[in-house]
C-alpha positions in Angstrom: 71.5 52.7 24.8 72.2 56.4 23.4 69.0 57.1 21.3 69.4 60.5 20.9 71.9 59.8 18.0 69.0 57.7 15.8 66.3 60.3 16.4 68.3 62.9 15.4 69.0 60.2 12.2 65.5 59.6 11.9 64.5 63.6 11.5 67.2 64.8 9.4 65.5 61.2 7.0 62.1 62.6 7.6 63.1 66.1 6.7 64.5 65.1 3.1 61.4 62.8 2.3 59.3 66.2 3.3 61.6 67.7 0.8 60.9 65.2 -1.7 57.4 65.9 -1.2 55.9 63.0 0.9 53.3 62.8 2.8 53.4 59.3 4.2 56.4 57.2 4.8 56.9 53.8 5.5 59.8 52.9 8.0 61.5 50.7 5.0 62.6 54.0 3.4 63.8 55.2 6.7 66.0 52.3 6.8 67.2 52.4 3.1 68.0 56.1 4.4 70.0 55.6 7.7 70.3 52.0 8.1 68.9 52.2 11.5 67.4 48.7 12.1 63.0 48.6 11.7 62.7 47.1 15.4 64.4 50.2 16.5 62.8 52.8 14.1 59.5 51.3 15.4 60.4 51.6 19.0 61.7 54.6 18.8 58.4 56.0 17.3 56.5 54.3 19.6 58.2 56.5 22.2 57.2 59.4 20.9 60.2 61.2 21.4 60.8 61.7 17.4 59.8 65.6 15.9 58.0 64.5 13.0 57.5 67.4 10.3 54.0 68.7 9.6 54.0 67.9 6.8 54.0 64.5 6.8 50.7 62.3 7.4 51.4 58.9 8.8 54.4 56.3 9.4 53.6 53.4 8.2 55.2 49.4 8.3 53.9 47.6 5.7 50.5 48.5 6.2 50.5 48.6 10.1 50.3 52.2 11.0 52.9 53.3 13.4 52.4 57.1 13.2 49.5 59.3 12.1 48.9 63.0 12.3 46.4 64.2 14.6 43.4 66.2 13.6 
């Protein structure tokens, strides 16, 4: 499977909820925003391959943590 077309998906999402002004984001918004299925989102940040602004904090799944800035 061709990911490179969903992480691009997933960082032009993350780059309007940065615009919006959020700091943490759970992967349900990321859905609403490219209807990319959660399973895959997950994955796909589990992979690490995913340029995640500075801005944000953490990625989060409910209230499982997928993603958190490093201090």
């Amino acid at each position: 499977m061709d990911l490179e077309k969903y992480i691009r998906a997933i960082e032009r999402s993350l780059m309007q909820m940065v615009a919006r002004e959020m700091s943490s984001v759970d992967v349900s918004e990321i859905w609403l925003d490219t209807s990319i299925p959660v399973d895959l989102i997950i994955e796909i940040f589990k992979s690490g391959q995913v340029k995640v602004p500075q801005e944000l904090q953490s990625i989060v799944d409910g209230k499982k943590v997928i993603w958190t800035k490093e201090a």
